[in-house]
N, CA, C and O atoms as CSV, one atom per row, in Angstrom:
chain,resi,resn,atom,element,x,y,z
A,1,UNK,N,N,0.858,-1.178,0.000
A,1,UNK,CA,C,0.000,0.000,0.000
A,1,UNK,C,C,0.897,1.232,0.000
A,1,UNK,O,O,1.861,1.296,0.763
A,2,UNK,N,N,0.548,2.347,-0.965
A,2,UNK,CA,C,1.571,3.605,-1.027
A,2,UNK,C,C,0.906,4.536,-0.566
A,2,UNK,O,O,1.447,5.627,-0.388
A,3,UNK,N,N,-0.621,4.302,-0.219
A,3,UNK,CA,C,-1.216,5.515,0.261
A,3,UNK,C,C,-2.265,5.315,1.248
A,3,UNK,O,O,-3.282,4.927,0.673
A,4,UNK,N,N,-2.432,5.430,2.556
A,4,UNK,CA,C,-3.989,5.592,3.665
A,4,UNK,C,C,-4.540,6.794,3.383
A,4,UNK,O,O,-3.955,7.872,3.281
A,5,UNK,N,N,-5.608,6.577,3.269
A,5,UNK,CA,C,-6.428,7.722,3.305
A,5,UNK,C,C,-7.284,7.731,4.407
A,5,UNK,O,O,-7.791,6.639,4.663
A,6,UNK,N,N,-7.555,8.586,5.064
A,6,UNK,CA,C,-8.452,8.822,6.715
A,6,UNK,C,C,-9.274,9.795,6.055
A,6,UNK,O,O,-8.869,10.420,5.075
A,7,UNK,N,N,-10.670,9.980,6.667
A,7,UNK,CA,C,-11.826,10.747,6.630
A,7,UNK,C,C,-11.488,11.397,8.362
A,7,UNK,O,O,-11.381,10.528,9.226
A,8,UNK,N,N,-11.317,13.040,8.855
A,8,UNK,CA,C,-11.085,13.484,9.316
A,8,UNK,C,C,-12.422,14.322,9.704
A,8,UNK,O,O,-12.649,15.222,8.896
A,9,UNK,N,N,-13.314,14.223,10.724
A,9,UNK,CA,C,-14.400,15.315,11.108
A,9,UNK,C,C,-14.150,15.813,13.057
A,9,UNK,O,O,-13.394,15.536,13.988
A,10,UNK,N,N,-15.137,16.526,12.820
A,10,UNK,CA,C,-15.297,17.639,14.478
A,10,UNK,C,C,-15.924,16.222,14.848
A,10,UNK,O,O,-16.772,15.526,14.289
A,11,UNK,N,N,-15.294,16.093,15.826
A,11,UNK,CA,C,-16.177,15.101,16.954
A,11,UNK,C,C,-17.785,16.032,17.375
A,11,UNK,O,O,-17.834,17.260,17.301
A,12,UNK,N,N,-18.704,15.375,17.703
A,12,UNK,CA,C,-19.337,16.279,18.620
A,12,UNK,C,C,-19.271,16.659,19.953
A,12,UNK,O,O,-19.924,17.594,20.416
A,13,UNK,N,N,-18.478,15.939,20.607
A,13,UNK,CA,C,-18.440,16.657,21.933
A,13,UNK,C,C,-17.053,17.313,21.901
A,13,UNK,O,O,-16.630,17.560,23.031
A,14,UNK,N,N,-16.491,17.550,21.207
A,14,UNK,CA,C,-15.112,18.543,20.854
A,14,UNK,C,C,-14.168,17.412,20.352
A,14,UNK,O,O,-14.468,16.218,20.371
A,15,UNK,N,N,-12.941,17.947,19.883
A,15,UNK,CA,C,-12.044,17.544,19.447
A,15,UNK,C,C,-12.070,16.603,17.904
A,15,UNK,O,O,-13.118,16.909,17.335
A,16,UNK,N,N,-11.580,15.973,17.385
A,16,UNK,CA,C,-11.079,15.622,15.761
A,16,UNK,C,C,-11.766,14.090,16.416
A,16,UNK,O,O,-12.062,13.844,17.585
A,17,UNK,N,N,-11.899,13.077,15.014
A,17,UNK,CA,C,-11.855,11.939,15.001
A,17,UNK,C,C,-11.267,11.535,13.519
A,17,UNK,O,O,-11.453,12.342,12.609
A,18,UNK,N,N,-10.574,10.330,13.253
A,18,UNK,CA,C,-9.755,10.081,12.152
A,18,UNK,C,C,-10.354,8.366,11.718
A,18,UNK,O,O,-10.163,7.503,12.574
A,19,UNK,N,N,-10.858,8.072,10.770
A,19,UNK,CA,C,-11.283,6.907,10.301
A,19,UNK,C,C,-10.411,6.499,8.546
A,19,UNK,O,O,-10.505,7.171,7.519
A,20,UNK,N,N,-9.762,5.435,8.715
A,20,UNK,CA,C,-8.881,5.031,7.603
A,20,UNK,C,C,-10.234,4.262,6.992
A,20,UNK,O,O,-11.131,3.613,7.529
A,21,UNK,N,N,-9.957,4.637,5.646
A,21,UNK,CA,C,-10.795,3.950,4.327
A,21,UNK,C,C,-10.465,2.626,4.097
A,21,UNK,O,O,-9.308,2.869,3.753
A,22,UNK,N,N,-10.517,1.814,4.038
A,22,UNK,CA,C,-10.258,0.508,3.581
A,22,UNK,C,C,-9.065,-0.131,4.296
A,22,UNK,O,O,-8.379,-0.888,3.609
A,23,UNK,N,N,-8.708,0.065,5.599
A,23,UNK,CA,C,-8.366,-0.402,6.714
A,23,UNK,C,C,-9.130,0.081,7.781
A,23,UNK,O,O,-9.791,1.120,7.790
A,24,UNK,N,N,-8.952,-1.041,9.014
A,24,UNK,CA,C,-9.434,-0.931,10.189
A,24,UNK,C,C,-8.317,-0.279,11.039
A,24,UNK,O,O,-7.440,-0.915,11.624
A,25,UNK,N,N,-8.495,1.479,11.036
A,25,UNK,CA,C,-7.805,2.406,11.818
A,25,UNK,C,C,-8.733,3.436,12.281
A,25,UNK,O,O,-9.354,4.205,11.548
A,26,UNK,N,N,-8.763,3.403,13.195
A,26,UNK,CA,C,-9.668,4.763,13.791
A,26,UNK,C,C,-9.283,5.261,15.405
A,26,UNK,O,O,-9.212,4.478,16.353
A,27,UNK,N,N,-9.014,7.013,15.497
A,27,UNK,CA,C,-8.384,7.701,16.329
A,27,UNK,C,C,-8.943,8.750,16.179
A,27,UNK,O,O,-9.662,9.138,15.258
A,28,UNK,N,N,-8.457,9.475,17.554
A,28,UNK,CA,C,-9.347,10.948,17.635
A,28,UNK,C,C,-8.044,11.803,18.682
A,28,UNK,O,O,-7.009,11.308,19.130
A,29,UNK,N,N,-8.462,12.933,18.805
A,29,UNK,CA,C,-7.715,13.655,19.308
A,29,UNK,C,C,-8.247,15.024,19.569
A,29,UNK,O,O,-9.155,15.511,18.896
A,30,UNK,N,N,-7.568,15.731,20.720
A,30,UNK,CA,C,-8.114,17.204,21.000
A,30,UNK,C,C,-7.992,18.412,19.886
A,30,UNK,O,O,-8.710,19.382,20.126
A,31,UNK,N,N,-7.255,18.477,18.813
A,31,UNK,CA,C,-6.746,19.512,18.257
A,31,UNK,C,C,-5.984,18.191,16.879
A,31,UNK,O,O,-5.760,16.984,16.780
A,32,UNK,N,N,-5.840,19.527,16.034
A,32,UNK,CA,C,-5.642,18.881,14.680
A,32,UNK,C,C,-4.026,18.369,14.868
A,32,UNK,O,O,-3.490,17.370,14.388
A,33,UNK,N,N,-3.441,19.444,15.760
A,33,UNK,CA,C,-1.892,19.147,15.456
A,33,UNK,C,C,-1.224,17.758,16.671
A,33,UNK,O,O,-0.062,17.351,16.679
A,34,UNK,N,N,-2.569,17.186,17.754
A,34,UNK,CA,C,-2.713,16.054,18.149
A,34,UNK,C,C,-2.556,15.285,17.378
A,34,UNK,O,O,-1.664,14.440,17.300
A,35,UNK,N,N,-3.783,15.578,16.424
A,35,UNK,CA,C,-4.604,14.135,15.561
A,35,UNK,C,C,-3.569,13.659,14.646
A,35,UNK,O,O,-3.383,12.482,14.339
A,36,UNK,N,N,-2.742,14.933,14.131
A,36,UNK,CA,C,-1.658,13.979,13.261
A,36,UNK,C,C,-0.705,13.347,13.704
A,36,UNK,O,O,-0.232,12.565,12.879
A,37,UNK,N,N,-0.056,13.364,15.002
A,37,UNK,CA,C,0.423,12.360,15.664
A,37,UNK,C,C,0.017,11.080,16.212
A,37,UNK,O,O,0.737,10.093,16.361
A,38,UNK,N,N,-1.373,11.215,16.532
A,38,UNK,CA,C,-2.162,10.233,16.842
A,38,UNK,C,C,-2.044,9.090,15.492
A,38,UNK,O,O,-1.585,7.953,15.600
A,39,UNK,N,N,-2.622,9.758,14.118
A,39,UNK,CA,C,-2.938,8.970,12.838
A,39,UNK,C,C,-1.170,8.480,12.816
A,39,UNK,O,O,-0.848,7.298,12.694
A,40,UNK,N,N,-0.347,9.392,12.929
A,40,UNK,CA,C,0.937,8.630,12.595
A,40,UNK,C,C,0.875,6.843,13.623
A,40,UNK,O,O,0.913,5.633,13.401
A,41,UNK,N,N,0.757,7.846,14.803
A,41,UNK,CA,C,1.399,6.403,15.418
A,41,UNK,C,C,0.288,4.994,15.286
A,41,UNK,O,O,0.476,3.784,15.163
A,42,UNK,N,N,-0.619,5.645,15.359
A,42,UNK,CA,C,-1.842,4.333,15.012
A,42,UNK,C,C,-1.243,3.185,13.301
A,42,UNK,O,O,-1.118,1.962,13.232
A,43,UNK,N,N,-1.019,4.225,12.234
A,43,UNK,CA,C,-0.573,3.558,11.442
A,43,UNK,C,C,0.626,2.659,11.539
A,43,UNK,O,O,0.812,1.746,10.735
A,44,UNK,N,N,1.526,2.961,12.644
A,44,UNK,CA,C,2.253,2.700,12.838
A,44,UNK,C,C,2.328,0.990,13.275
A,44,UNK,O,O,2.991,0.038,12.864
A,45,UNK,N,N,1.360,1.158,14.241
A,45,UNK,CA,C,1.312,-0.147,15.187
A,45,UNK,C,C,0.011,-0.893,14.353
A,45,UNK,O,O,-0.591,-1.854,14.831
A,46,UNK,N,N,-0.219,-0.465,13.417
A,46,UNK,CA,C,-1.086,-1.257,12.374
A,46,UNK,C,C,-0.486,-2.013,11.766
A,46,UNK,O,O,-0.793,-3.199,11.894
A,47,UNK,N,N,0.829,-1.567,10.678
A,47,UNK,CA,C,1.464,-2.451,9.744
A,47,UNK,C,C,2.752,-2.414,10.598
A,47,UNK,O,O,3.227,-1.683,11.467
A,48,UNK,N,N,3.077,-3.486,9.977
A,48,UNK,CA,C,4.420,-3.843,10.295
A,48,UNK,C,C,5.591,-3.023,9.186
A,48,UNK,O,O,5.341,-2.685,8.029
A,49,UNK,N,N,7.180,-2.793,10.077
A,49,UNK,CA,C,8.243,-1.982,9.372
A,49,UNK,C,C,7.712,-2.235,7.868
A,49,UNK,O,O,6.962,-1.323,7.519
A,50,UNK,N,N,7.868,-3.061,7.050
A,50,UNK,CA,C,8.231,-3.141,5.622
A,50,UNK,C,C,7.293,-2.931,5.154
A,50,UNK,O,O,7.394,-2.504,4.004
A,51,UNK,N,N,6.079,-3.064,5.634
A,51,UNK,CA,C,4.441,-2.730,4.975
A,51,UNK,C,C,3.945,-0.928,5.040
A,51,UNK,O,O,2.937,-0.353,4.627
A,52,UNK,N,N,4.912,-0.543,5.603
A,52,UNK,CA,C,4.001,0.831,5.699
A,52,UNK,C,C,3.794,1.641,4.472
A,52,UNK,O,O,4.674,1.728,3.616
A,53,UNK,N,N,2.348,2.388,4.347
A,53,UNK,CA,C,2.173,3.157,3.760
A,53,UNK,C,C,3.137,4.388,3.501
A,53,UNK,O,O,3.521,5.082,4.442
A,54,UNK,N,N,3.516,4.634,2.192
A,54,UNK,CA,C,4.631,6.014,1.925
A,54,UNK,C,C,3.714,7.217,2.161
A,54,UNK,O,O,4.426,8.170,2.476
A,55,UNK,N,N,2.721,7.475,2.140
A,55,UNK,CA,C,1.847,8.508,2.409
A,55,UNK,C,C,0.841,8.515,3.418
A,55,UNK,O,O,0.091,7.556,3.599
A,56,UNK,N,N,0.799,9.685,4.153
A,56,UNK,CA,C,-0.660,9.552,4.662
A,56,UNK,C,C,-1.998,10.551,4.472
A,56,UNK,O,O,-2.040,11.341,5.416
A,57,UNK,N,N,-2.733,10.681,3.842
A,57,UNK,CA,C,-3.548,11.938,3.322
A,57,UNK,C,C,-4.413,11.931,4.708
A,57,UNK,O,O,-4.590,10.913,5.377
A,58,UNK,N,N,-4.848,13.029,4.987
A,58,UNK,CA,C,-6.169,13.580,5.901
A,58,UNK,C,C,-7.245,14.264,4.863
A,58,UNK,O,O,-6.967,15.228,4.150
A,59,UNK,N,N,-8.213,13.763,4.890
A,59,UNK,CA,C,-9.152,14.160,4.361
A,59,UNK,C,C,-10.272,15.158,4.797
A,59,UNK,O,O,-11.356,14.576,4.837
A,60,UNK,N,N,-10.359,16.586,5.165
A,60,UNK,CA,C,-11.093,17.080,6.485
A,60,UNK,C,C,-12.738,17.017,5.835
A,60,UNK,O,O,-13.069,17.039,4.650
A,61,UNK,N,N,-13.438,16.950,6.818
A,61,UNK,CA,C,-14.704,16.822,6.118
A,61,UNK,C,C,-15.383,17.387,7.077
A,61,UNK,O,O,-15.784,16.762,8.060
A,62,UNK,N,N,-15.677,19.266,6.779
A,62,UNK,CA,C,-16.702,19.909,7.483
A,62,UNK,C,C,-18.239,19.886,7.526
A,62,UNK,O,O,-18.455,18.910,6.809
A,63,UNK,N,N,-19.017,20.181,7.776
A,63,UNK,CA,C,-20.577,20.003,7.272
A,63,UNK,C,C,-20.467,21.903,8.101
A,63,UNK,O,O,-19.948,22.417,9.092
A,64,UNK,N,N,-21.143,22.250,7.160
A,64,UNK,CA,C,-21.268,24.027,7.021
A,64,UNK,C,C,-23.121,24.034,6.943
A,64,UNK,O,O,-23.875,23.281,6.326
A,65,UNK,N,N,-23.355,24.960,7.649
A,65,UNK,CA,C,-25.434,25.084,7.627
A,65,UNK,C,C,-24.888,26.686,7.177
A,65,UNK,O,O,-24.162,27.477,7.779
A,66,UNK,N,N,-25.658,26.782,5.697
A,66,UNK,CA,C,-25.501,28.447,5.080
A,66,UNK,C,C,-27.195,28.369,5.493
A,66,UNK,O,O,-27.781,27.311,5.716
A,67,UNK,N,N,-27.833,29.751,5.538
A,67,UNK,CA,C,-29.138,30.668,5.353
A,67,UNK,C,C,-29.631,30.255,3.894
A,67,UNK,O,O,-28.576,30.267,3.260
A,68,UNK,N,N,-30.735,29.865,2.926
A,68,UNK,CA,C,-30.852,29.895,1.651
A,68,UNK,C,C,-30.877,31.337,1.262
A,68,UNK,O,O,-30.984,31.655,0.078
């Protein structure tokens, strides 16, 4: 695998949550510059040395309420 991709949203009771696409990885954290340490090390202890992903994308995914 050369690339994880995570779906990144606002928790509701505060802070980030991080869900990997087509692996079983999921983490959360207080603040964004947490969460990317968090997603590092989770991937980490997922694959083993020679398997790791060369990339890791965050995907942020806001939900916005505009006025029509």
């Amino acid at each position: 695998m050369s690339e994880i991709v995570f779906v990144v949203e606002i928790a509701p009771e505060g802070g980030y949550t991080a869900r990997a696409l087509g692996v079983s990885i999921f983490t959360e954290a207080d603040t964004e510059v947490e969460l990317r340490v968090a997603v590092q090390d989770a991937v980490r202890c997922h694959f083993d040395e020679g398997t790791l992903p060369k990339v890791i994308r965050l995907h942020f995914v806001r939900d916005e309420l505009m006025a029509a």
